[in-house]
HTML snippet that shows the backbone in 3Dmol.js (N, CA, C, O; Angstrom):
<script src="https://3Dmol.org/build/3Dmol-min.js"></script>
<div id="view" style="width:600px;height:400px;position:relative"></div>
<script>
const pdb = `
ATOM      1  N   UNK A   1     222.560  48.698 -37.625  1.00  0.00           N
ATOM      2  CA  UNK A   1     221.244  48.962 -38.158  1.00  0.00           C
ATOM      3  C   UNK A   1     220.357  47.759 -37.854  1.00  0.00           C
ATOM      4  O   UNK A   1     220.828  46.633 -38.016  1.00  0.00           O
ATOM      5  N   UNK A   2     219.005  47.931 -37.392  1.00  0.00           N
ATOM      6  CA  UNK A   2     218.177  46.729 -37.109  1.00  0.00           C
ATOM      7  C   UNK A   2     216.979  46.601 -38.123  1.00  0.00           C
ATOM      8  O   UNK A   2     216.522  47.628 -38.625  1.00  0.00           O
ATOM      9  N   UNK A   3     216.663  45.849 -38.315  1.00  0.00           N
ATOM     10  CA  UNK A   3     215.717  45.454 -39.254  1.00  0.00           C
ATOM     11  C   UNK A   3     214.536  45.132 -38.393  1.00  0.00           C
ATOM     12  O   UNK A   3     214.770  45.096 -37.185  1.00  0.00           O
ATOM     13  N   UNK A   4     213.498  44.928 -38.725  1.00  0.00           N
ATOM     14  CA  UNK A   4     212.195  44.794 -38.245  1.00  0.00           C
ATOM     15  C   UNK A   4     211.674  42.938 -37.775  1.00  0.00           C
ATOM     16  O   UNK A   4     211.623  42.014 -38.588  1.00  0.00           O
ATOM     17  N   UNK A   5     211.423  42.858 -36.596  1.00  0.00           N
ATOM     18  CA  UNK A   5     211.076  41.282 -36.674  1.00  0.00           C
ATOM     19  C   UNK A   5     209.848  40.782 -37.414  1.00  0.00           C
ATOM     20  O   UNK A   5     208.711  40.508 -37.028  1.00  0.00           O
ATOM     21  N   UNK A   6     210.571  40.745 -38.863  1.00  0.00           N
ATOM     22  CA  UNK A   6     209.269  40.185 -39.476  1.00  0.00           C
ATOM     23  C   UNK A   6     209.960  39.472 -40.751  1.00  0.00           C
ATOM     24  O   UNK A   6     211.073  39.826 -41.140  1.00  0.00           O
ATOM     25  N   UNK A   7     209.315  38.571 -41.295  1.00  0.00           N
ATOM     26  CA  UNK A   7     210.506  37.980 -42.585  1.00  0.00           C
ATOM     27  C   UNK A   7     210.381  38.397 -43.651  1.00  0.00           C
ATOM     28  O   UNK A   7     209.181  38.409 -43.926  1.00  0.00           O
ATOM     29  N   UNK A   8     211.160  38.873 -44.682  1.00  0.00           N
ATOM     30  CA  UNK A   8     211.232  39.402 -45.338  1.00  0.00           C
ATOM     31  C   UNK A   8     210.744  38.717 -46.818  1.00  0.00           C
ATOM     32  O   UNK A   8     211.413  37.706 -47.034  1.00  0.00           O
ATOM     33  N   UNK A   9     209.867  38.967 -47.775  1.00  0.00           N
ATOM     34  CA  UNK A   9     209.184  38.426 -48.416  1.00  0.00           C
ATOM     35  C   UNK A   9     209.930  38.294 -50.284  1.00  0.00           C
ATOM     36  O   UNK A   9     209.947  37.290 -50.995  1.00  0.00           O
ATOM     37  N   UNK A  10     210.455  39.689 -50.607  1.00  0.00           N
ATOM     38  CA  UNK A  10     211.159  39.982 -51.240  1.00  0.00           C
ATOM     39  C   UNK A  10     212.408  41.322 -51.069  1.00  0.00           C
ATOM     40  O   UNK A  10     212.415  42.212 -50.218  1.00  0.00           O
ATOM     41  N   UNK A  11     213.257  41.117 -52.026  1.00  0.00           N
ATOM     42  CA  UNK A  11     214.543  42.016 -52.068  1.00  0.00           C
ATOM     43  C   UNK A  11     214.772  42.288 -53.614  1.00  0.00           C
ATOM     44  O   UNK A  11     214.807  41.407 -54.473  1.00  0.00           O
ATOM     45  N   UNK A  12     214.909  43.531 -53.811  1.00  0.00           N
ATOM     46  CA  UNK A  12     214.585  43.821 -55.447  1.00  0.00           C
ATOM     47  C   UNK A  12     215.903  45.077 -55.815  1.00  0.00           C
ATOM     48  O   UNK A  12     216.050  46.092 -55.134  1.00  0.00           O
ATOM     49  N   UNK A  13     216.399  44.870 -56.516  1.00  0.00           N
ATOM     50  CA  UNK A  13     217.113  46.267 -56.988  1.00  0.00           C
ATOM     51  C   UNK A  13     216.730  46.932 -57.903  1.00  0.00           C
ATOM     52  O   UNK A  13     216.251  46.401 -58.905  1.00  0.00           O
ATOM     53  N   UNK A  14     216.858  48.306 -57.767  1.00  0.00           N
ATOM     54  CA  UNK A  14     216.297  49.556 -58.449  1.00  0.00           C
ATOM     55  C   UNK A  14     217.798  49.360 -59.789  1.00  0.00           C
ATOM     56  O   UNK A  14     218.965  49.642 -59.517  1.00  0.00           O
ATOM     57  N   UNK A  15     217.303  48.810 -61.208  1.00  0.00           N
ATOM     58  CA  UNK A  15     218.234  49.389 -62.121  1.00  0.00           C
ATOM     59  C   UNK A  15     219.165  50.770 -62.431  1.00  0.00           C
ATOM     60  O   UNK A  15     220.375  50.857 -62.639  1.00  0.00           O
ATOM     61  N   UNK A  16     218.250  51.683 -62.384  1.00  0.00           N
ATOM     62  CA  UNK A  16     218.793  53.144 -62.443  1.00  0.00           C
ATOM     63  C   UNK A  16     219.188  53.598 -61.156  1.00  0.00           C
ATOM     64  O   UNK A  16     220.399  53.820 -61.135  1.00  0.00           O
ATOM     65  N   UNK A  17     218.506  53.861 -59.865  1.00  0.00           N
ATOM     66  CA  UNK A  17     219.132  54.503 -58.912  1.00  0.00           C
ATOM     67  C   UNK A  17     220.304  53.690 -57.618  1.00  0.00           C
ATOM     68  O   UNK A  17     221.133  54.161 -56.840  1.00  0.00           O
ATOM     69  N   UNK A  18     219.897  52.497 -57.874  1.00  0.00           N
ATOM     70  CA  UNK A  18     220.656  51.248 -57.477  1.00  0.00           C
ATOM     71  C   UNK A  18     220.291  51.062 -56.072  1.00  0.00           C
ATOM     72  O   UNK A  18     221.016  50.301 -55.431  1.00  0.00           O
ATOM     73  N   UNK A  19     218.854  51.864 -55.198  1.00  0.00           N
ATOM     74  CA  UNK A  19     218.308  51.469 -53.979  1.00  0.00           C
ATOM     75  C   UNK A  19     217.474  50.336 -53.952  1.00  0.00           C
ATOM     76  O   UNK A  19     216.510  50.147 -54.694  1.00  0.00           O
ATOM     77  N   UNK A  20     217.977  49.425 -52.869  1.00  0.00           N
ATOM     78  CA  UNK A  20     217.492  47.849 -52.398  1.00  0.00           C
ATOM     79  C   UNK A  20     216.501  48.215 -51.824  1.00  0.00           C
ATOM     80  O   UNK A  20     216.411  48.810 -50.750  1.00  0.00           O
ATOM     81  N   UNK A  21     215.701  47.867 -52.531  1.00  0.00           N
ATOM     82  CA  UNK A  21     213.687  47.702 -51.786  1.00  0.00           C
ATOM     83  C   UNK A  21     213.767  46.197 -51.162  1.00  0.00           C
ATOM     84  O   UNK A  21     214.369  45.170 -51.475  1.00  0.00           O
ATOM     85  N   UNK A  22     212.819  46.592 -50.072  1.00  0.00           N
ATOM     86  CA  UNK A  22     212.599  45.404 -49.346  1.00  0.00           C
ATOM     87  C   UNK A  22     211.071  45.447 -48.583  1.00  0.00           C
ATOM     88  O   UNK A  22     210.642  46.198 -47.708  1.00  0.00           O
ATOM     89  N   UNK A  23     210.375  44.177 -49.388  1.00  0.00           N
ATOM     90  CA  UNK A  23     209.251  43.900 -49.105  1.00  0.00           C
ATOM     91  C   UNK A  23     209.098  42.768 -47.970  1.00  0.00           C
ATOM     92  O   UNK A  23     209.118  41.576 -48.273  1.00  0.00           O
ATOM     93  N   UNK A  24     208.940  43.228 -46.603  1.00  0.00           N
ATOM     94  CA  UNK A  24     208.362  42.416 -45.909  1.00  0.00           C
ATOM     95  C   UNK A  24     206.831  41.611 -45.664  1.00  0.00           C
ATOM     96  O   UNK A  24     205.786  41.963 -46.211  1.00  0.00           O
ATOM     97  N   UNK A  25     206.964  40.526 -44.772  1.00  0.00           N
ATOM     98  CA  UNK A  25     205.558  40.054 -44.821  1.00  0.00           C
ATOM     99  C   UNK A  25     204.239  40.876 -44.058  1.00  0.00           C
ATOM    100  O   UNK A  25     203.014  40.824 -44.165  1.00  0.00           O
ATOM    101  N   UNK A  26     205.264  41.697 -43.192  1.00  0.00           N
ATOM    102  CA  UNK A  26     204.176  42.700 -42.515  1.00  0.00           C
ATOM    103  C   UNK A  26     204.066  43.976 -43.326  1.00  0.00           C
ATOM    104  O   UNK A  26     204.856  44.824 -42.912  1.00  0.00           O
ATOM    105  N   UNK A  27     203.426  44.322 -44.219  1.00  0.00           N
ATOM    106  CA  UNK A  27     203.668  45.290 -45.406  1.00  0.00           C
ATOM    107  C   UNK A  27     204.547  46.812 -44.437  1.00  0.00           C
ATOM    108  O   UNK A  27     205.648  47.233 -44.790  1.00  0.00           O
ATOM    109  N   UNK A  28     203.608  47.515 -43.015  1.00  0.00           N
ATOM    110  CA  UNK A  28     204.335  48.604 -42.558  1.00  0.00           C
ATOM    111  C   UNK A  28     205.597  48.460 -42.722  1.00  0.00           C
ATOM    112  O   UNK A  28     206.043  49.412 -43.363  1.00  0.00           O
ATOM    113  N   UNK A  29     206.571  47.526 -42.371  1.00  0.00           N
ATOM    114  CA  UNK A  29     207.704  47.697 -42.417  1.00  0.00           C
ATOM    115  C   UNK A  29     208.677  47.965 -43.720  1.00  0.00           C
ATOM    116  O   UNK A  29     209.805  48.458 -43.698  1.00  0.00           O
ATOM    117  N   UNK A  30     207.912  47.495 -44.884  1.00  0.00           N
ATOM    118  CA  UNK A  30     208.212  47.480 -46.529  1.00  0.00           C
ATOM    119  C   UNK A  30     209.706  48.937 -46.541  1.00  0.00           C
ATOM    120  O   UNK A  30     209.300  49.982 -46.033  1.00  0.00           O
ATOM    121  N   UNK A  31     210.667  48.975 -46.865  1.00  0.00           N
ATOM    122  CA  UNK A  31     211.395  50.046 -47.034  1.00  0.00           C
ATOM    123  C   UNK A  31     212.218  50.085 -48.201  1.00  0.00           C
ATOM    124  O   UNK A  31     212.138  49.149 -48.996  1.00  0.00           O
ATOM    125  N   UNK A  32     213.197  51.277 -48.471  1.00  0.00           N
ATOM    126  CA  UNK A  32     214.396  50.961 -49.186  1.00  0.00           C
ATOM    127  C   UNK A  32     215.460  51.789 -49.023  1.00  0.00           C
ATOM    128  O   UNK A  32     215.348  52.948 -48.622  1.00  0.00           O
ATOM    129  N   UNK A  33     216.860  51.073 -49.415  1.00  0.00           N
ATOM    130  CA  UNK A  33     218.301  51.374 -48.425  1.00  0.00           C
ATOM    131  C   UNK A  33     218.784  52.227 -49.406  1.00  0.00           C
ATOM    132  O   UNK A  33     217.881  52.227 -50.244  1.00  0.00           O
ATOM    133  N   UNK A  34     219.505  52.818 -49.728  1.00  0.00           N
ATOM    134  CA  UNK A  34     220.538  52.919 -50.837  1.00  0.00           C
ATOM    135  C   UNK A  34     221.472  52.235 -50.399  1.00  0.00           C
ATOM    136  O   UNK A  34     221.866  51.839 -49.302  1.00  0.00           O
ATOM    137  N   UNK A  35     221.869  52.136 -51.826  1.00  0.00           N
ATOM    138  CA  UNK A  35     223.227  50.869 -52.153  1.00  0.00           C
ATOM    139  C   UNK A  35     224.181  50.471 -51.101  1.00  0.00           C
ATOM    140  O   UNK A  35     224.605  49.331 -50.912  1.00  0.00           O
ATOM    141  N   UNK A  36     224.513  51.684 -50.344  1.00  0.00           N
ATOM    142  CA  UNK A  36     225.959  51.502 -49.564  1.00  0.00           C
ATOM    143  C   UNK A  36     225.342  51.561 -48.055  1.00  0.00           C
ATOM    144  O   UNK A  36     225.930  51.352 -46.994  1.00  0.00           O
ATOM    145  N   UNK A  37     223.951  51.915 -48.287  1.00  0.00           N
ATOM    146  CA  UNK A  37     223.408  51.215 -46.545  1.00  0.00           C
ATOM    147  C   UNK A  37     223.087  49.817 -46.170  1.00  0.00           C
ATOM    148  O   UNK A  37     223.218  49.159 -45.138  1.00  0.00           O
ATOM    149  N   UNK A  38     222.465  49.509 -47.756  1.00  0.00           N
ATOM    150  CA  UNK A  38     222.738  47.941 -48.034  1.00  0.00           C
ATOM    151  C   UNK A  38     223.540  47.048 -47.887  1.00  0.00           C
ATOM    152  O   UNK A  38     223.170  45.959 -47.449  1.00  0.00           O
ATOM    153  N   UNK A  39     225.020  47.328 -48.268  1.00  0.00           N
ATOM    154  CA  UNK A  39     225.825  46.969 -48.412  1.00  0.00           C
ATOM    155  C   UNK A  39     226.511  46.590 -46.930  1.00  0.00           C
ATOM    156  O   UNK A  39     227.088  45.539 -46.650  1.00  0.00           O
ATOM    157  N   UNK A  40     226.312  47.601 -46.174  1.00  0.00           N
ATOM    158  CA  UNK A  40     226.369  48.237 -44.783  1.00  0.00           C
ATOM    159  C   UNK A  40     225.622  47.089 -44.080  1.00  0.00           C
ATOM    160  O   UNK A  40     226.257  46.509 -43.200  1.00  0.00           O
ATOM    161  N   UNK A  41     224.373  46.676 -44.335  1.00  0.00           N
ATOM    162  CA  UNK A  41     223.814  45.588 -43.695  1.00  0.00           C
ATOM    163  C   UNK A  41     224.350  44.470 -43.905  1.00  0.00           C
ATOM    164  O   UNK A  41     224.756  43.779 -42.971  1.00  0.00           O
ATOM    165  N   UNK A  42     224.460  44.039 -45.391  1.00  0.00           N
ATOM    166  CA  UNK A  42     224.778  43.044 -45.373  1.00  0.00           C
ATOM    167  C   UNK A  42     226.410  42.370 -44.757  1.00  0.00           C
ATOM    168  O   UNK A  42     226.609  41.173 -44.550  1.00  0.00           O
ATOM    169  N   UNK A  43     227.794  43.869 -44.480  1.00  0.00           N
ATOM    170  CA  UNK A  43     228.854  43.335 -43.611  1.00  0.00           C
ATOM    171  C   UNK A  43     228.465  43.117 -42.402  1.00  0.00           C
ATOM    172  O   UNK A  43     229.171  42.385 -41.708  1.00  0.00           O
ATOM    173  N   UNK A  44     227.258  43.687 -41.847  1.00  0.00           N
ATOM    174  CA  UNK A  44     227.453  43.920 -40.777  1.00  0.00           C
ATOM    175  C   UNK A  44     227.039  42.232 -40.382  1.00  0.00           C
ATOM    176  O   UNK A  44     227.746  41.592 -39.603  1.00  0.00           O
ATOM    177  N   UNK A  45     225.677  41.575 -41.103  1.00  0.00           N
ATOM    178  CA  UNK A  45     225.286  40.918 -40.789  1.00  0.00           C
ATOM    179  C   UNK A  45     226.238  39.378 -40.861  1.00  0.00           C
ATOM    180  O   UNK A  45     226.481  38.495 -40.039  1.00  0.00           O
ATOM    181  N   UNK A  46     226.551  39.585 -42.110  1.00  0.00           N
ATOM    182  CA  UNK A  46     227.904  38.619 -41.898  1.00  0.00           C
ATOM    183  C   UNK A  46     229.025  38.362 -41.466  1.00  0.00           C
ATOM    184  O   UNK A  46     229.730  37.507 -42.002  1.00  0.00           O
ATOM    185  N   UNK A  47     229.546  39.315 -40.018  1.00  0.00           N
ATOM    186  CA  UNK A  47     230.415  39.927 -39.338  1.00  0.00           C
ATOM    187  C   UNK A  47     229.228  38.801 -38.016  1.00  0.00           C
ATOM    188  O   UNK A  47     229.589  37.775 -37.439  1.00  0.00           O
ATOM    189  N   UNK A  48     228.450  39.191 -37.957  1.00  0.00           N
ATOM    190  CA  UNK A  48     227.531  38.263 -36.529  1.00  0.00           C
ATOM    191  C   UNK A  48     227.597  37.286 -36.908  1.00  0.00           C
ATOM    192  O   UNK A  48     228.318  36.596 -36.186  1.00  0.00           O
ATOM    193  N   UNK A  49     226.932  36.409 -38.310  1.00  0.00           N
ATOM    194  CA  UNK A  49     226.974  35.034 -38.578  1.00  0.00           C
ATOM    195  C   UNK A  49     228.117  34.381 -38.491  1.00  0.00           C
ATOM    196  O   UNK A  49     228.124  33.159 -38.341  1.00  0.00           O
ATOM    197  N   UNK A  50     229.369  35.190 -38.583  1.00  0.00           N
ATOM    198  CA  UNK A  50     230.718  34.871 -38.095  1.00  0.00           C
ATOM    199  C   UNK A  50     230.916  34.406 -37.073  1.00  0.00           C
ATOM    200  O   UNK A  50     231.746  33.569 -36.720  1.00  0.00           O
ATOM    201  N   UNK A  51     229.887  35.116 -36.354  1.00  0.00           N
ATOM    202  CA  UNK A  51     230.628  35.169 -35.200  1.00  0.00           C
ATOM    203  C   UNK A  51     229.895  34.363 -34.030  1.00  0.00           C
ATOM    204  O   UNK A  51     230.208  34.122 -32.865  1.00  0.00           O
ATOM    205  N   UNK A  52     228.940  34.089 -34.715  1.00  0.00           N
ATOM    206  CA  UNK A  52     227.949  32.972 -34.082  1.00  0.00           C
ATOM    207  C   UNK A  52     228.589  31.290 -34.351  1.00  0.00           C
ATOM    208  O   UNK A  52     228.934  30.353 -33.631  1.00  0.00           O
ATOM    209  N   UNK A  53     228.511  31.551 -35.714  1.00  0.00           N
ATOM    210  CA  UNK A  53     229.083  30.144 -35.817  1.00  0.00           C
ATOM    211  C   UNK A  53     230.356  29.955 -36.089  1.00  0.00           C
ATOM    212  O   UNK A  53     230.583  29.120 -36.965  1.00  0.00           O
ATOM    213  N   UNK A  54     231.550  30.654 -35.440  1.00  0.00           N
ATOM    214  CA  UNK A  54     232.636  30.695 -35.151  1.00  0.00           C
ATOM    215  C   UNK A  54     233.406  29.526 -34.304  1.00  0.00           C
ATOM    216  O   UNK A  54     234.349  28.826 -34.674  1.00  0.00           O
ATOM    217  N   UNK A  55     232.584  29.533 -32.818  1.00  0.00           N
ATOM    218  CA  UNK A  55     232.649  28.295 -32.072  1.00  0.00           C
ATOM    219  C   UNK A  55     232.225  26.732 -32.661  1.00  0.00           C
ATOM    220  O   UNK A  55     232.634  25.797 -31.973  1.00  0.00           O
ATOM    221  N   UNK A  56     231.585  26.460 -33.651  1.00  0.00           N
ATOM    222  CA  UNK A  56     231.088  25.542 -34.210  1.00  0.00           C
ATOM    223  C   UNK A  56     231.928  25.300 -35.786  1.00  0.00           C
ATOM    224  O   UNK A  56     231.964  24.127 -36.155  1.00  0.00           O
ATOM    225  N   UNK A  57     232.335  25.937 -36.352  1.00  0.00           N
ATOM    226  CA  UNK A  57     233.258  25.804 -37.324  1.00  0.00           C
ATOM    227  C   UNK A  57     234.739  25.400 -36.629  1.00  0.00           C
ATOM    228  O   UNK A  57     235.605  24.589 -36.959  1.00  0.00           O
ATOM    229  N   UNK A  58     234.647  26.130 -35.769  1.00  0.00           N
ATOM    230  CA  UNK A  58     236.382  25.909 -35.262  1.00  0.00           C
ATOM    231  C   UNK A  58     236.418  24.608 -34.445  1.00  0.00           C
ATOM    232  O   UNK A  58     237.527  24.139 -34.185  1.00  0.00           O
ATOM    233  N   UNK A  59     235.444  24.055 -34.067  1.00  0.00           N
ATOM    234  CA  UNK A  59     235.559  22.744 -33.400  1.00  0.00           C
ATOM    235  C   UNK A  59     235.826  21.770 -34.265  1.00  0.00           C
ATOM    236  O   UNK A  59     235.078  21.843 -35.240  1.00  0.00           O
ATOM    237  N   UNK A  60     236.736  20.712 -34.323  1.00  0.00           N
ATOM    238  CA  UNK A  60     237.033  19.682 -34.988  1.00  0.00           C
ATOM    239  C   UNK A  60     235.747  18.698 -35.008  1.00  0.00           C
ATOM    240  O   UNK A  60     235.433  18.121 -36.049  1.00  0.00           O
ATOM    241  N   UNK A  61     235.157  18.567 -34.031  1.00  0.00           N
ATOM    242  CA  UNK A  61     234.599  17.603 -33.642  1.00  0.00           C
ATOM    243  C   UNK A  61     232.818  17.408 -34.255  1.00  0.00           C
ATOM    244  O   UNK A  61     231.990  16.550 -33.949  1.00  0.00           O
ATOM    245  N   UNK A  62     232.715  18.519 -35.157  1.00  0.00           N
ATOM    246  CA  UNK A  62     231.825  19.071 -35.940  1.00  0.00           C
ATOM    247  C   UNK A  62     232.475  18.583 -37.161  1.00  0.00           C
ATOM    248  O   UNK A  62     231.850  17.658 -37.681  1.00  0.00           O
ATOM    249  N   UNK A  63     233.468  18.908 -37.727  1.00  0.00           N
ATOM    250  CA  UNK A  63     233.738  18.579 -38.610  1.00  0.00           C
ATOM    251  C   UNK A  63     234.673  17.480 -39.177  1.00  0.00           C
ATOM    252  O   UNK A  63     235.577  17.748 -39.968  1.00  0.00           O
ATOM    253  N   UNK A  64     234.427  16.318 -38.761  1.00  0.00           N
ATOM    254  CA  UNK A  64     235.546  15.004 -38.709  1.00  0.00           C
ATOM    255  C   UNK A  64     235.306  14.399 -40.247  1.00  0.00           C
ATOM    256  O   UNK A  64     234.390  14.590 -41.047  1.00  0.00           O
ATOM    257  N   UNK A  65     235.929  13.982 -40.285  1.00  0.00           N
ATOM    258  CA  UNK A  65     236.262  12.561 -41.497  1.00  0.00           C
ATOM    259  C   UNK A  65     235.921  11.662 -41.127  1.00  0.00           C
ATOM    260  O   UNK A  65     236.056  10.632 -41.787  1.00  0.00           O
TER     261      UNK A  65
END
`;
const viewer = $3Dmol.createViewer("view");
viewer.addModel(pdb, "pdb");
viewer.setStyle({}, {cartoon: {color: "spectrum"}});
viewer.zoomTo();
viewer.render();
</script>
């Protein structure tokens, strides 16, 4: 799922129906997920940040004493 290139301003949860609104800075893009599409973004996205800084965690030489 792709998100819109624009930064996102706020992220709010719905108490009762439990859909993640999301207010961007470019208002058109403003939307909201339900819970488990949400949820859906957020593995997915931390599945890439993995995997980006994968090479840089695993290097010793980044992380010395």
């Amino acid at each position: 799922m792709d998100l819109p290139n624009s930064p996102i301003r706020k992220i709010s949860q719905c108490s009762k129906c439990g859909k993640v609104s999301l207010k961007f800075y470019n208002p058109q893009f403003n939307t909201a997920f339900k819970k488990e599409e949400w949820e859906n973004i957020l593995t997915e996205g931390l599945q890439a940040l993995k995997k980006i800084l994968g090479p840089i965690t695993e290097d010793p030489k980044f992380f010395t004493d």
